[in-house]
N, C-alpha and C positions, 0 to 999 in steps of 0.2 A: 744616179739614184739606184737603191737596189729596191727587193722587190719591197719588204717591210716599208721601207720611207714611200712609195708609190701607192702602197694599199692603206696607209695613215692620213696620205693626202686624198686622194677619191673619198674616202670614207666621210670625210667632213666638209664633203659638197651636199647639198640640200636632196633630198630626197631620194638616198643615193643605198640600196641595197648590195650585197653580195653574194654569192653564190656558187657552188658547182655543178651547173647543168647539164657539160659534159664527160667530163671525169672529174677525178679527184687530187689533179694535179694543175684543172684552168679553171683558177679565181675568175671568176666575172661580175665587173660590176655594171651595175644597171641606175637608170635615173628614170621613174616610172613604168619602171618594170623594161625597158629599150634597154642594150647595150653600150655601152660606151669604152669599156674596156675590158680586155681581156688581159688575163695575168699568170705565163707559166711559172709555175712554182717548181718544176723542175728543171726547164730548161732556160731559164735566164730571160727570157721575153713577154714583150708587152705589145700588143695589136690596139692601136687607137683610130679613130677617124678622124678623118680632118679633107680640106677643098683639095679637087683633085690638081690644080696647080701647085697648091704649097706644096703637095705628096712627092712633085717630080723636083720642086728645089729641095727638098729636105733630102730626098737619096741621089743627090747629085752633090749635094756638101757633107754628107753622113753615111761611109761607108757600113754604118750599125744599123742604120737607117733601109729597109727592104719592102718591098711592097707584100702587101699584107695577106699572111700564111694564111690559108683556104677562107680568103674573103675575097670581098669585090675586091680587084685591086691596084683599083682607080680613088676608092676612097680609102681603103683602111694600109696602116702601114706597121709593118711589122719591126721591133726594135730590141735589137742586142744590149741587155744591160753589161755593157764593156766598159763602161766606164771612160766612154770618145765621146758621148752625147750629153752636154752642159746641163746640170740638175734644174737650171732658170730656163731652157727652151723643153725640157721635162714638162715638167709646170704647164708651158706654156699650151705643149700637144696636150696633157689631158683637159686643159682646159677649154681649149679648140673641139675637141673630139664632145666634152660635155654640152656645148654650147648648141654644135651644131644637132645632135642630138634632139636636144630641146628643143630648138627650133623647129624640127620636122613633127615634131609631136602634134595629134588632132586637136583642134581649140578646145572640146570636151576637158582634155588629160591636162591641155594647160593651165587653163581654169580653176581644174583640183590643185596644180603645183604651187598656183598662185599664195592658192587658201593654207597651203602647208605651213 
């Protein structure tokens, strides 16, 4: 995937904004205002979350696959769009990354997402 096809898919998850919060070159998208992904638009990467088990098989069979550039990084994993990581296990991280996301979210914020 490159970045365009990555930023067409987040975009048309449910409640799902964009941003540049810390410069002008990392897309960030958010799902109730939380992170989920991050997206360099210079340098070729994308930082998602996901369980910190799948984290250690994903950069054990994904040399594009890295643990995640100035995040925790036990949860978040940082990814080389080289064009080595299958556009279907693409998918599959932001959708993992989105999910868990949600999941941590306060029943409050879920409530509202519900309603959306």
């Amino acid at each position: 995937m490159n970045v365009e096809e990555i930023r067409e898919y987040c975009i048309t998850k449910k409640a799902v904004t964009e941003s540049f919060p810390f410069n002008e070159t990392t897309l960030v998208f958010k799902v109730m205002n939380k992170m989920f992904c991050l997206l360099g638009l210079d340098n070729s990467r994308v930082s998602l979350k996901n369980d910190p088990e799948k984290n250690i098989e994903l950069r054990a069979h994904y040399p594009a696959i890295t643990q995640g550039y100035h995040l925790n990084k036990q949860l978040w994993n940082t990814i080389e769009l080289n064009g080595t990581v299958p556009p279907a296990l693409f998918r599959e991280m932001i959708d993992d990354s989105y999910r868990l996301i949600l999941e941590s979210l306060p029943r409050k914020v879920k409530e509202e997402y519900k309603k959306l």
